[in-house]
PDB file of N, CA, C and O in Angstrom:
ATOM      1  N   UNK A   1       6.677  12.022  -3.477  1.00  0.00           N
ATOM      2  CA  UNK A   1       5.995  12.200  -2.217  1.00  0.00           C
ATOM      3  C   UNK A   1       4.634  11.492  -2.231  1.00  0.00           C
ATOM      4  O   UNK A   1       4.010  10.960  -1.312  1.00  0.00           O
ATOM      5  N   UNK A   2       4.396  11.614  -3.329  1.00  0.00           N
ATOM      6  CA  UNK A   2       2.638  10.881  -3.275  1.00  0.00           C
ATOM      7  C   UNK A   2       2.960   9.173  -2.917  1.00  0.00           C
ATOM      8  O   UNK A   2       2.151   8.411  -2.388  1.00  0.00           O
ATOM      9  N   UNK A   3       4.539   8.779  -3.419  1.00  0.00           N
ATOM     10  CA  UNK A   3       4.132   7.725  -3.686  1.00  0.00           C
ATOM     11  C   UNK A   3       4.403   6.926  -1.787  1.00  0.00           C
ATOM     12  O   UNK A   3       3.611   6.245  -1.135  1.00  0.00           O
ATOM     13  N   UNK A   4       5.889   7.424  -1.403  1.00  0.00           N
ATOM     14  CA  UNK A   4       6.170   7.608   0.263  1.00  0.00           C
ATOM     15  C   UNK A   4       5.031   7.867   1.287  1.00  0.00           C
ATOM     16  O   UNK A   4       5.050   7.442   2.442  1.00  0.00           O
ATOM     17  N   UNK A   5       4.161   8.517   0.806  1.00  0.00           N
ATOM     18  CA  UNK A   5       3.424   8.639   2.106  1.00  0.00           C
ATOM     19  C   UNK A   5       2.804   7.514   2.277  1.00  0.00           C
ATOM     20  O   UNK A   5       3.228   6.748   3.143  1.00  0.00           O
ATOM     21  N   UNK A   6       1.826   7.211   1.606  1.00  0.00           N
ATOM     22  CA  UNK A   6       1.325   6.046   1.788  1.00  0.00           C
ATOM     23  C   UNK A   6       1.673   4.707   1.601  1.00  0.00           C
ATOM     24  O   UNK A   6       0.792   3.849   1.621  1.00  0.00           O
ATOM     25  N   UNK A   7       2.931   4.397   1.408  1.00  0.00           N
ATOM     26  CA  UNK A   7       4.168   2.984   1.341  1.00  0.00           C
ATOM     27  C   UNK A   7       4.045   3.360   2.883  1.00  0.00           C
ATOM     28  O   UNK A   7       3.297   2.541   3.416  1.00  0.00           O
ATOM     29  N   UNK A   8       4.493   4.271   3.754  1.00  0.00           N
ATOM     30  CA  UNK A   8       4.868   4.607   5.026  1.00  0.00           C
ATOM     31  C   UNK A   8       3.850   4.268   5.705  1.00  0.00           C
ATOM     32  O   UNK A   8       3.901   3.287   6.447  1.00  0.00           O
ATOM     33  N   UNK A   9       2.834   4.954   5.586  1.00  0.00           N
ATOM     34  CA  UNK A   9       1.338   4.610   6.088  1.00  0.00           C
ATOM     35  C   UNK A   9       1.612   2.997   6.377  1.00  0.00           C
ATOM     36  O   UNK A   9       1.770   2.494   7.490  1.00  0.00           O
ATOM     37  N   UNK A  10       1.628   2.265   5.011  1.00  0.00           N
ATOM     38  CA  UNK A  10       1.019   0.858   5.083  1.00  0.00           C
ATOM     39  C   UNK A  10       1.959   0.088   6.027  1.00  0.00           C
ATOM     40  O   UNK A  10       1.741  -0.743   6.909  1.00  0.00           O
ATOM     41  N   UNK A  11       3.005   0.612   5.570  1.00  0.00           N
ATOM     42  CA  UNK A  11       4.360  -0.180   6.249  1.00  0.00           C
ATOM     43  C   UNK A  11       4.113   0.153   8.050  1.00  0.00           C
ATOM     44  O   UNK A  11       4.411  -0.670   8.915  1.00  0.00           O
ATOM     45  N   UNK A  12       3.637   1.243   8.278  1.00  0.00           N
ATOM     46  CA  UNK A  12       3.750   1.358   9.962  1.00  0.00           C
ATOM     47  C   UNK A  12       2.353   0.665  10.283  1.00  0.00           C
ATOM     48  O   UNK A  12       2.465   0.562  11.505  1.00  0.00           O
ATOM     49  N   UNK A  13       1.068   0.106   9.963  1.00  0.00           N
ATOM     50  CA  UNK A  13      -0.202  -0.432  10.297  1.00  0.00           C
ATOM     51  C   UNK A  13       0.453  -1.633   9.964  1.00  0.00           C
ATOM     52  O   UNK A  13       0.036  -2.555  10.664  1.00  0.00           O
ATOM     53  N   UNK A  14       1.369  -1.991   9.116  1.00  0.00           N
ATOM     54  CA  UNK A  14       1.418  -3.600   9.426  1.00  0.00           C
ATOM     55  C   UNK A  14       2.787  -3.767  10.316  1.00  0.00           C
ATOM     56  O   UNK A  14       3.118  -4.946  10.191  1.00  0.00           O
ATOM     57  N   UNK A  15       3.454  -3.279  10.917  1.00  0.00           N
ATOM     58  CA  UNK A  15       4.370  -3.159  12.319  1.00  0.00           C
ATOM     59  C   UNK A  15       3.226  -2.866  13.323  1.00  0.00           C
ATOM     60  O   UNK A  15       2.931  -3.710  14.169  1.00  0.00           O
ATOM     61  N   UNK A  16       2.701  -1.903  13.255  1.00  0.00           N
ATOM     62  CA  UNK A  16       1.446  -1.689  14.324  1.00  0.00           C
ATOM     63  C   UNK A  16       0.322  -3.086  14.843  1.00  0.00           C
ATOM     64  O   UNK A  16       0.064  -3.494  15.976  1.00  0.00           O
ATOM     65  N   UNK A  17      -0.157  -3.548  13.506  1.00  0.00           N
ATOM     66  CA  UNK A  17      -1.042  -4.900  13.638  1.00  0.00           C
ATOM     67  C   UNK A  17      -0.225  -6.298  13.867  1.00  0.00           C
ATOM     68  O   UNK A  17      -0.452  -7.169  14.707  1.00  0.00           O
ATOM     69  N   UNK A  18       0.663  -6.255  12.997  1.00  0.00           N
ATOM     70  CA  UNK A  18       1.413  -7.294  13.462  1.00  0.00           C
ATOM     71  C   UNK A  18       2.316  -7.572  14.187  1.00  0.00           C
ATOM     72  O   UNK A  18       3.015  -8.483  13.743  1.00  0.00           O
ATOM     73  N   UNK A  19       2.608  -7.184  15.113  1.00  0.00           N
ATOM     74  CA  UNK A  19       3.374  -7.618  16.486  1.00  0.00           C
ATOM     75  C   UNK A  19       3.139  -9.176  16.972  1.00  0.00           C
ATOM     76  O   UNK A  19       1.982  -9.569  17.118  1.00  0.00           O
ATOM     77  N   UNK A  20       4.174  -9.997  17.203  1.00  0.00           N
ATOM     78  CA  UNK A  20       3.631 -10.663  17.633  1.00  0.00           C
ATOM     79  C   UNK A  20       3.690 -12.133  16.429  1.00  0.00           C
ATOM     80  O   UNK A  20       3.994 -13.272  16.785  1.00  0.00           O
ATOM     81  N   UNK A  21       3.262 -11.669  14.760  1.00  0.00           N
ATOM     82  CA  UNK A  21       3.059 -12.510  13.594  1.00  0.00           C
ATOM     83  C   UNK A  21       4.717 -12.949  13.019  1.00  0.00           C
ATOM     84  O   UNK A  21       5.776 -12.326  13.104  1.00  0.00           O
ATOM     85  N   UNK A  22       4.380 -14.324  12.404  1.00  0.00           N
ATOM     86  CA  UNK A  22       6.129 -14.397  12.470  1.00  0.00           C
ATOM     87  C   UNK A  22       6.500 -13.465  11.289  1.00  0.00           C
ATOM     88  O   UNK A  22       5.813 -12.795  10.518  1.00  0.00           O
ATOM     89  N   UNK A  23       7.835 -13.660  11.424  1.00  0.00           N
ATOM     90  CA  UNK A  23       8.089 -12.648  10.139  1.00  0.00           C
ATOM     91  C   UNK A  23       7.839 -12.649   8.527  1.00  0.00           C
ATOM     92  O   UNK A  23       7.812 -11.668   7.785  1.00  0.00           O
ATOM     93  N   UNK A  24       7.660 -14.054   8.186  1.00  0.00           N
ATOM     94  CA  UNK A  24       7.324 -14.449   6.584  1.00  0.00           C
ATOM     95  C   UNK A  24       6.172 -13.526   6.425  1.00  0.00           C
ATOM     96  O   UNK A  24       6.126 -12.492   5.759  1.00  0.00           O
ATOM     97  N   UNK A  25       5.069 -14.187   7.296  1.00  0.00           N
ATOM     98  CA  UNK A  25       3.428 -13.657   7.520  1.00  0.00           C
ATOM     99  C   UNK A  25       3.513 -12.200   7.299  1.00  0.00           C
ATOM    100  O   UNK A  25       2.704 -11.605   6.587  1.00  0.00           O
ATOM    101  N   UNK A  26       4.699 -11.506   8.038  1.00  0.00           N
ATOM    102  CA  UNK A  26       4.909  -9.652   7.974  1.00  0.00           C
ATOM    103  C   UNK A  26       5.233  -9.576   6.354  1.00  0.00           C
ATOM    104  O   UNK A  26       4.578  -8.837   5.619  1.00  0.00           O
ATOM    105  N   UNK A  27       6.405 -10.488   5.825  1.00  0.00           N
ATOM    106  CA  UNK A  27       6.868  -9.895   4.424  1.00  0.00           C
ATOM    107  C   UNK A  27       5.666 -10.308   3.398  1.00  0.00           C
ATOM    108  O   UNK A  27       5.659  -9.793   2.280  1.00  0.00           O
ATOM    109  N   UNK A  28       4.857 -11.047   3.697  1.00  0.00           N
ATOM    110  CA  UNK A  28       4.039 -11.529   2.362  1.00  0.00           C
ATOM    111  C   UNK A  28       2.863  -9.804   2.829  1.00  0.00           C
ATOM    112  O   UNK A  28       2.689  -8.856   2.064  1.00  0.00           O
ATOM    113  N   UNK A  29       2.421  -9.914   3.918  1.00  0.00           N
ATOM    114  CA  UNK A  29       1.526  -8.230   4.039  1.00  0.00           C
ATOM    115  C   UNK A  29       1.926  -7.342   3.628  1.00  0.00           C
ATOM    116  O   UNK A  29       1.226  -6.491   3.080  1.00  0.00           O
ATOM    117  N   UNK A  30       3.201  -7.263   3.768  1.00  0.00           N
ATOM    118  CA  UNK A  30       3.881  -6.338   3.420  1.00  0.00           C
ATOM    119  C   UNK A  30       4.692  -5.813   1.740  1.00  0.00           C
ATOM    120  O   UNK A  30       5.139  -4.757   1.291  1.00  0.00           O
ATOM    121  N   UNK A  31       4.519  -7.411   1.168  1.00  0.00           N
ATOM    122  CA  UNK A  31       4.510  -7.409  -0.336  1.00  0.00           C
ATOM    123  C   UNK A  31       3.228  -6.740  -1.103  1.00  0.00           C
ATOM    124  O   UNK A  31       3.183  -5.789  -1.884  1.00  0.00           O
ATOM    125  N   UNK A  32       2.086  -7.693  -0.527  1.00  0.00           N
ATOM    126  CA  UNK A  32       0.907  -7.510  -0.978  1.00  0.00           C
ATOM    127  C   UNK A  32       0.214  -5.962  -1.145  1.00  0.00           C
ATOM    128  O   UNK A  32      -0.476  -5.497  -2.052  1.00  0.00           O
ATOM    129  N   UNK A  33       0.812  -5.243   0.410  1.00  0.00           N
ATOM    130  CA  UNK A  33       0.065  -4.250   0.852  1.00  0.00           C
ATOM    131  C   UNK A  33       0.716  -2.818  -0.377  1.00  0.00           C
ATOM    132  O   UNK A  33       0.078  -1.886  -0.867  1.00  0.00           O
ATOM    133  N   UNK A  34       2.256  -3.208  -0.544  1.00  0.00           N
ATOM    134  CA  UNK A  34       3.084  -2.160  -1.176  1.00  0.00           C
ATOM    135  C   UNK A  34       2.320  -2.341  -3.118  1.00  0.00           C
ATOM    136  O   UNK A  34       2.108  -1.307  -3.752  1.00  0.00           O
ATOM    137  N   UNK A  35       2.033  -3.696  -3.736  1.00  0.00           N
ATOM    138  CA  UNK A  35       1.625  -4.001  -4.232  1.00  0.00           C
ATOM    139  C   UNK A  35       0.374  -2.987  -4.724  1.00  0.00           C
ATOM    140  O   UNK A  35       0.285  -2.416  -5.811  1.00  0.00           O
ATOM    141  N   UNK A  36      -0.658  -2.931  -3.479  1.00  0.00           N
ATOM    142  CA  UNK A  36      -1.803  -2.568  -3.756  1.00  0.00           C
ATOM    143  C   UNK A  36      -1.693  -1.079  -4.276  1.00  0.00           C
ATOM    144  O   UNK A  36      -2.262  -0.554  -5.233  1.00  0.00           O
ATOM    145  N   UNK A  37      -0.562  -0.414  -3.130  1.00  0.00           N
ATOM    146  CA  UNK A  37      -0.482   0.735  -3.508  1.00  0.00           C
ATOM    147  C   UNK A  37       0.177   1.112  -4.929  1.00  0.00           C
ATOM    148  O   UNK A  37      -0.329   1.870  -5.757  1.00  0.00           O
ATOM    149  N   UNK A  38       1.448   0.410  -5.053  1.00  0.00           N
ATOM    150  CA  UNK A  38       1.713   0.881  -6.648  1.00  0.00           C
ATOM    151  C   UNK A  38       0.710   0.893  -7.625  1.00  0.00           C
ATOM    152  O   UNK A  38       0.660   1.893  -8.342  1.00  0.00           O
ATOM    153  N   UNK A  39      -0.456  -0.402  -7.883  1.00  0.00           N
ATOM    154  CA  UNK A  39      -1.296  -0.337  -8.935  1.00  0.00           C
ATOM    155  C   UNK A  39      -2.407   1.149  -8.487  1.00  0.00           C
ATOM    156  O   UNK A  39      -2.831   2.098  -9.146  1.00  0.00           O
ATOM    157  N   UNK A  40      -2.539   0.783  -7.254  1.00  0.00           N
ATOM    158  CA  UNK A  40      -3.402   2.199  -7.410  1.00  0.00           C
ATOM    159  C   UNK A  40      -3.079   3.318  -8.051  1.00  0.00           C
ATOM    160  O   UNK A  40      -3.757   3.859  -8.924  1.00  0.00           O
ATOM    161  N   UNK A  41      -1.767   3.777  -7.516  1.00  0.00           N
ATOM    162  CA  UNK A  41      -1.093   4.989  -8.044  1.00  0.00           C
ATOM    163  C   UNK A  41      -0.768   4.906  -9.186  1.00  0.00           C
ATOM    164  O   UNK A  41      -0.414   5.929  -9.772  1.00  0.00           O
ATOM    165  N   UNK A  42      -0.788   3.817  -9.766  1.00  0.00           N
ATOM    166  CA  UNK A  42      -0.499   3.585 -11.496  1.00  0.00           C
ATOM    167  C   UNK A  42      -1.298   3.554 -12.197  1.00  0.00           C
ATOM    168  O   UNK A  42      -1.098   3.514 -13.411  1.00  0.00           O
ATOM    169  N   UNK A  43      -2.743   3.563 -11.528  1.00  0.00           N
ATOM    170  CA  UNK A  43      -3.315   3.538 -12.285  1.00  0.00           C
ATOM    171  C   UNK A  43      -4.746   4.777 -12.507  1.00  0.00           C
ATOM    172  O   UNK A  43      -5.768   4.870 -13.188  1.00  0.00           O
ATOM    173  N   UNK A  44      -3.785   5.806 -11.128  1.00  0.00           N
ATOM    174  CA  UNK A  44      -4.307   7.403 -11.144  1.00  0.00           C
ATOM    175  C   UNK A  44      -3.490   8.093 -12.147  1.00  0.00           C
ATOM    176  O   UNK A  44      -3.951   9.037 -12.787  1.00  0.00           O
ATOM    177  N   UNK A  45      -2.157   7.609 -12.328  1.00  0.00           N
ATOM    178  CA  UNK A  45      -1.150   8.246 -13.203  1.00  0.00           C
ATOM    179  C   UNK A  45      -1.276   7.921 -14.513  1.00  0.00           C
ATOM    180  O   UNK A  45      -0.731   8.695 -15.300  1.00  0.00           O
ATOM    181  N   UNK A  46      -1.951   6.817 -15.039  1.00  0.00           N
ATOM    182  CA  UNK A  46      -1.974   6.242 -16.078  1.00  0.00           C
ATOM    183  C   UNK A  46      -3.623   7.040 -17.093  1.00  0.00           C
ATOM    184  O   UNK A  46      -3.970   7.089 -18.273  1.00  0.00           O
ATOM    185  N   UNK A  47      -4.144   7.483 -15.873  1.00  0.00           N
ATOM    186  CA  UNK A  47      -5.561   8.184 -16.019  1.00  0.00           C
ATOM    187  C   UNK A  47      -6.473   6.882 -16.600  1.00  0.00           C
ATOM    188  O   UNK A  47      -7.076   7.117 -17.647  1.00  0.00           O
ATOM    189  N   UNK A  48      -6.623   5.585 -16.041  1.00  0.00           N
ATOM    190  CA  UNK A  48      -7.313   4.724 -15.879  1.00  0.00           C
ATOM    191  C   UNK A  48      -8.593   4.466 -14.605  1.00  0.00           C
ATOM    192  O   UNK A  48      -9.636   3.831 -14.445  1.00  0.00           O
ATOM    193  N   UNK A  49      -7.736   5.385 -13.909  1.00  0.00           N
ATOM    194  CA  UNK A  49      -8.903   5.209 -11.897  1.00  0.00           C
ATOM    195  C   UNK A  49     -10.047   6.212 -12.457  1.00  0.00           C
ATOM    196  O   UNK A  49      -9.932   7.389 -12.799  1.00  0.00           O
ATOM    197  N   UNK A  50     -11.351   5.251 -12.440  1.00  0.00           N
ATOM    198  CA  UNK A  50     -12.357   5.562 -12.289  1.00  0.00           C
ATOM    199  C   UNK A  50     -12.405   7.455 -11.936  1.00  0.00           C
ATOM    200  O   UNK A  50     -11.853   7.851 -10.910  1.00  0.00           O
ATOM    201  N   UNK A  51     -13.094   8.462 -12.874  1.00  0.00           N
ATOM    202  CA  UNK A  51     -13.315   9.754 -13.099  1.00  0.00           C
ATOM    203  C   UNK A  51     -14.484   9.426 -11.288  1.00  0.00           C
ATOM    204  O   UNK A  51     -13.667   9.826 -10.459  1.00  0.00           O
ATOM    205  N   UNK A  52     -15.348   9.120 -10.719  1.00  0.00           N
ATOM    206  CA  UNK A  52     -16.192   8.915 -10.049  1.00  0.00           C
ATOM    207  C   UNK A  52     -15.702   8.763  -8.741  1.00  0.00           C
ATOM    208  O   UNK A  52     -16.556   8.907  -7.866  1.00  0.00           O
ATOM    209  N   UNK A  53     -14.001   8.388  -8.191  1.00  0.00           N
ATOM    210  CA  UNK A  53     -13.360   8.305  -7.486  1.00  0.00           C
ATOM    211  C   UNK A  53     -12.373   9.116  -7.340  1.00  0.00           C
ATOM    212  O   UNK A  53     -11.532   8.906  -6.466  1.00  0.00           O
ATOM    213  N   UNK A  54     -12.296  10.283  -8.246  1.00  0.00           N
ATOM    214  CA  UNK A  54     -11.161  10.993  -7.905  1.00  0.00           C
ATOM    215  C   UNK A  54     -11.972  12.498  -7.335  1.00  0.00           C
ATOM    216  O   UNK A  54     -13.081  12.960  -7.602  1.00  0.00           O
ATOM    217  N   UNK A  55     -10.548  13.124  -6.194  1.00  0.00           N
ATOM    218  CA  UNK A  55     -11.268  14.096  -5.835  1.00  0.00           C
ATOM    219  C   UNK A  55     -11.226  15.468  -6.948  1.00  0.00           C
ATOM    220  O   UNK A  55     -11.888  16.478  -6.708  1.00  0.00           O
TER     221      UNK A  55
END
């Protein structure tokens, strides 16, 4: 669940923003964006994310 919500999040703001962008332009945001989120979460799970940033 931690990891779905926010894949979902990202995935509906780039359908939301990009309307309109051709579709490559959607899959590379949409690589990048899923991207960002795995390392984040890998790297709260890994207990590497900054002690100063967590709640």
């Amino acid at each position: 669940m931690e990891l779905l919500v926010p894949a979902l999040i990202g995935v509906t703001l780039i359908w939301l923003i990009g309307r309109g962008v051709p579709w490559n332009a959607k899959l590379v945001t949409l690589a990048v964006t899923l991207a960002v989120i795995l390392l984040i979460v890998g790297l709260e799970r890994g207990g590497y994310w900054p002690a100063a940033l967590t709640r």
